[in-house]
N, C-alpha and C positions, 0 to 999 in steps of 0.2 A: 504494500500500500504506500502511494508515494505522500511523503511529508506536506503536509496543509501548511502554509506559509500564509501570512495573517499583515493581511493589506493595512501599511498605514495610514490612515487617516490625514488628508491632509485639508485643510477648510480652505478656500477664496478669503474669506475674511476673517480678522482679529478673532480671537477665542473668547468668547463670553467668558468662562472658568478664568482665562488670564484677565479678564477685566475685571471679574468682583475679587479674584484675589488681590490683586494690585491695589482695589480698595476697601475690602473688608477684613482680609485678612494681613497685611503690613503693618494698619496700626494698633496691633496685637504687640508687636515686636519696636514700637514709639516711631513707623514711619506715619506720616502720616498726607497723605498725599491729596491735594482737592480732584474735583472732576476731570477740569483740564488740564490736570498734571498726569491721571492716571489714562487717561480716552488717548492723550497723544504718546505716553510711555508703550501703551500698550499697541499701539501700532505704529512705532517705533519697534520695538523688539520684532512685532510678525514683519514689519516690513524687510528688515535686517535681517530674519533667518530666510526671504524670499529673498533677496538681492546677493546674499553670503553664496546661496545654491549657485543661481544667475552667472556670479562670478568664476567660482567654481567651475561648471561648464565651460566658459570662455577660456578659462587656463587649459582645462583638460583637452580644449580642439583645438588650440595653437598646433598646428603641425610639427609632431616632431623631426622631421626631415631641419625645418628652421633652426632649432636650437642645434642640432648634431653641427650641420654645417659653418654656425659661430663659434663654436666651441675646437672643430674642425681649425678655424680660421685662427683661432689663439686666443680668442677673447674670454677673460674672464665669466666665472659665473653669474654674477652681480651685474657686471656690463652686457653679456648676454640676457639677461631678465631686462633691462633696464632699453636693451636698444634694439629689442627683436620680440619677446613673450609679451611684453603688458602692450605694446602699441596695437598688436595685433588680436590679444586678448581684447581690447578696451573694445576696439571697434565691432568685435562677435558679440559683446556684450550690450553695444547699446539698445537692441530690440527687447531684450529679457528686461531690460532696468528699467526700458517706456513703459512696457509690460506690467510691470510689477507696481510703477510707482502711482499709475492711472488706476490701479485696482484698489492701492494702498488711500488714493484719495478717495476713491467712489466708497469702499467700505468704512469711510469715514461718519455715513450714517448709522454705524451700528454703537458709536459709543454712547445713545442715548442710555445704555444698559447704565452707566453710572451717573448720569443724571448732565452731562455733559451738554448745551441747548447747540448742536450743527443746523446744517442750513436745511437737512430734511425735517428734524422740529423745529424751526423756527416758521417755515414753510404750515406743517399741521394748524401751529398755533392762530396763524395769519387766518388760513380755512375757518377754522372755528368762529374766527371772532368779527370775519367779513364774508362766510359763506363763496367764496370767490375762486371756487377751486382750479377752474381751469386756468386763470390766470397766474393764479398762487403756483401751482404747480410746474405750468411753462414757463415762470420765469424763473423757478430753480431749474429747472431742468436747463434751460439754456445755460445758466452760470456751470451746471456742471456739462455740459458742453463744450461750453469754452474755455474751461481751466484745460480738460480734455486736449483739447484741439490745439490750445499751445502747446502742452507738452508733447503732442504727437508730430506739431510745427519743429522747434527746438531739435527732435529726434532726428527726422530725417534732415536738418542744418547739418546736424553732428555728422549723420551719417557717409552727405554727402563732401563735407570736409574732409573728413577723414579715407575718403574713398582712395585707394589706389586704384591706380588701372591694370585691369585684366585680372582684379580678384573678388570679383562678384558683381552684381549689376546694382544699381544704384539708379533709383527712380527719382 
């Protein structure tokens, strides 16, 4: 019988469990953190074990043909990482970082779990108290649109700076 291997869990968005710990259980031990310390720590940490991954990858597909060949060539280890792996890593990685950092804002509605007021509850609250939902709504939605839309501007600037010729296509 072949061994069951036990998928891990991985969520899109910050862990509720990390958020009430971050605030109910810290200041057990005298931290003592408010909303907006704990809603941005804590996605802070998820975002940072999403970008750690990210990066990760980007080292791991640097071609190692690249590195033999500097190292081939005489160059230091140091000076090889510094003038062949991270230039190349950096640029694998800027779609994983857009990736990660647009998800890292959008899930930024879930830290109402600690009492945190984002632009999706302050939006609710707007409904309530003007009945006005579609406009309430469209006009957060377009804000996260366009926080969006810059960063996904910004990405492809990067991208295409960074672009060498004849190592991948660049739109």
């Amino acid at each position: 019988m072949p061994a069951v291997r036990q998928k891990l869990h991985s969520s899109p968005c910050p862990d509720f469990r990390s958020q009430l710990f971050l605030f109910y259980a810290l200041p057990d031990i005298g931290i003592r953190l408010t909303p907006f310390e704990t809603s941005w720590l804590a996605l802070a940490l998820w975002g940072g074990a999403y970008q750690t991954e990210v990066f990760r990858a980007a080292f791991e597909a640097v071609p190692k043909g690249e590195v033999t060949a500097a190292r081939a060539l005489g160059l230091p280890a140091f000076q090889t990482f510094l003038d062949i792996t991270l230039p190349i890593a950096l640029r694998i990685a800027i779609t994983g970082t857009t990736t990660t950092a647009i998800t890292q804002f959008r899930s930024s509605s879930f830290m109402i779990v600690v009492g945190y007021q984002e632009l999706t509850y302050v939006a609710n609250r707007i409904v309530s108290d003007t009945f006005k939902v579609f406009e309430t709504f469209g006009i957060a939605c377009l804000m996260y649109l366009l926080v969006c839309s810059i960063l996904s501007a910004l990405s492809r600037t990067f991208e295409r700076r960074l672009a060498v010729p004849g190592l991948g296509v660049v739109k």
